[in-house]
C-alpha positions in Angstrom: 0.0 0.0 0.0 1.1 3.7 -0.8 1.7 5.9 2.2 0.1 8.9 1.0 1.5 10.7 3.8 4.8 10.6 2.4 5.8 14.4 1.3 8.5 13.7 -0.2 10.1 16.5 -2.3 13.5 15.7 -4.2 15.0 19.4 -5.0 18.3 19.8 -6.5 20.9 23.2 -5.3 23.8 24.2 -7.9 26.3 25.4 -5.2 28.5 28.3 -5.5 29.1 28.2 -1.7 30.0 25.7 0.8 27.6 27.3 3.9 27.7 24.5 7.2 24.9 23.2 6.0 26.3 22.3 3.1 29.7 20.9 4.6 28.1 18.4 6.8 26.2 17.4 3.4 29.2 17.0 1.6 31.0 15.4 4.4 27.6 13.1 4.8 27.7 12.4 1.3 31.0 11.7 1.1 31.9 9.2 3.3 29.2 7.2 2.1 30.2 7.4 -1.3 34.1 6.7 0.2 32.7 3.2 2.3 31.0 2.0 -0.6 33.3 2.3 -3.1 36.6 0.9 -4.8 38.4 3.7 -2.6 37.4 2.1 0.7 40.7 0.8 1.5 42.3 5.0 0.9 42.0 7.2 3.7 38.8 9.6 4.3 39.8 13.4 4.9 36.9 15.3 5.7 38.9 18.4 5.6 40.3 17.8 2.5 37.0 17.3 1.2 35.9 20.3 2.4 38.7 22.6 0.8 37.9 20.4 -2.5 34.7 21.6 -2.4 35.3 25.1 -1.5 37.5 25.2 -4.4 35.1 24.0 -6.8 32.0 25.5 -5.7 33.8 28.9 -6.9 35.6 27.6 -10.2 33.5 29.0 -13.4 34.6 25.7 -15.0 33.3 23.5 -12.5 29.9 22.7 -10.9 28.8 21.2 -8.0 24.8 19.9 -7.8 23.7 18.7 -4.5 19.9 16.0 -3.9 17.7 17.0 -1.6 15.1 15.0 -0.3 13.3 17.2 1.7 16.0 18.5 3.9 18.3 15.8 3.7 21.3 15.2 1.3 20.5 12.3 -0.9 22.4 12.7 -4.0 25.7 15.0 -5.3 27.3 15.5 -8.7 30.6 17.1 -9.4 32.2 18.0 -13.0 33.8 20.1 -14.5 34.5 21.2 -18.0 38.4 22.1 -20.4 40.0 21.8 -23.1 41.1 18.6 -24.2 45.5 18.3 -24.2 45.3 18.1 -27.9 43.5 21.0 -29.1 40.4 23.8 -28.1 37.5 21.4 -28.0 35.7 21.6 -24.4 35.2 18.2 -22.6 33.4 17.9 -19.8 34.4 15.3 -17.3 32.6 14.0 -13.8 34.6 14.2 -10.5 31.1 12.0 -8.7 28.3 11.1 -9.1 26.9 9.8 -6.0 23.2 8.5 -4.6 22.7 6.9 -1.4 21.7 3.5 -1.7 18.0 3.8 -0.3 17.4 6.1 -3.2 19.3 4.4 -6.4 16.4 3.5 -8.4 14.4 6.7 -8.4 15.0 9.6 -11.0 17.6 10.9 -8.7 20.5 10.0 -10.3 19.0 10.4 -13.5 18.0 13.9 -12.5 21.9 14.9 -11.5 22.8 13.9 -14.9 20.5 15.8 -16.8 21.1 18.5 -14.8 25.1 17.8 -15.4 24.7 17.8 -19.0 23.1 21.0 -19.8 25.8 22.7 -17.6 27.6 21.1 -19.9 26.1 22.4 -22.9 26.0 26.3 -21.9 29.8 25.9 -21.2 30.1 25.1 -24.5 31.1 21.6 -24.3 31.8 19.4 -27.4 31.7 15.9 -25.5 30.7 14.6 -22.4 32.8 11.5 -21.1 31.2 10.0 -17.9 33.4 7.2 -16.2 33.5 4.9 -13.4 35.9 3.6 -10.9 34.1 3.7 -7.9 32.9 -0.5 -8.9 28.9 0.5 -7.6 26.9 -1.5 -9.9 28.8 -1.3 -12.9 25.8 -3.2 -15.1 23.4 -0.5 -13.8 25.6 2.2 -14.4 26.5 0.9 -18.1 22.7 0.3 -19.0 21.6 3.6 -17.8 24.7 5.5 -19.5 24.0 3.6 -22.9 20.4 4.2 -22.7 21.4 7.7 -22.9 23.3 7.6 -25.8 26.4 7.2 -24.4 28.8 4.8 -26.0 30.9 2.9 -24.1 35.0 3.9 -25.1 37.4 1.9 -22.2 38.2 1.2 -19.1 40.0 1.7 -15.6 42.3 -0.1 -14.1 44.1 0.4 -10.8 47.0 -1.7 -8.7 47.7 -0.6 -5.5 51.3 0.3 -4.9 50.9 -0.5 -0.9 50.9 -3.6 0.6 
């Protein structure tokens, strides 16, 4: 049955400043993203995070787009756009791309995207290359991405250097 008490509202915040509200998203955000992922074993620096942030929440090539559901951070996406090394074309890359688990299956991440690519667009971008090396879901993530119109152009690898 529906709870049709549910208010739910999903609302999505370009940021240009990192307030306290938003630090203790991003820091929320964050570590989650960090647990889950193929980074697990790296250390976590909230601080760090923070001046990463800071840094790109002001950058006019770079955008940061934070989920909301209702007042809770459920969802972040951070990109940024330049030239490629090989000549003036604008590519614009993702930094992450990040929904909390309970809410992967709604338009949330979908919505981020979206969101993502016209940025992309009105910076005058000639591609868009989205990648992956976090390991969450990589099936998911390739179905949604080709679904898109994405096409599918490599891989990562990575071997850890530390025993």
């Amino acid at each position: 049955m529906l709870d049709m008490n549910n208010k739910s509202t999903v609302h999505y915040d370009e940021i240009t400043e990192v307030t306290p509200l938003i630090a203790d998203a991003f820091v929320f955000l964050g570590r989650k993203a960090h647990a889950e992922s193929s980074f697990s074993r790296l250390t976590f620096d909230s601080a760090k995070l923070l001046r990463v942030a800071e840094e790109n929440a002001k950058a006019d090539n770079r955008v940061i787009v934070l989920a909301w559901d209702n007042d809770e951070p459920v969802g972040v996406f951070v990109g940024n756009v330049a030239s490629y090394y090989f000549g003036p074309d604008l590519v614009a890359t993702d930094t992450i791309w990040y929904v909390v688990p309970e809410k992967r299956g709604t338009y949330i991440g979908i919505k981020l995207l979206s969101l993502f690519e016209d940025w992309a667009r009105s910076k005058g971008a000639a591609d868009i290359r989205i990648g992956q090396s976090s390991t969450i879901k990589p099936e998911v993530f390739e179905s949604l991405l080709e679904k898109r119109g994405y096409k599918f152009i490599g891989a990562n690898y990575r071997m850890g250097t530390q025993s």
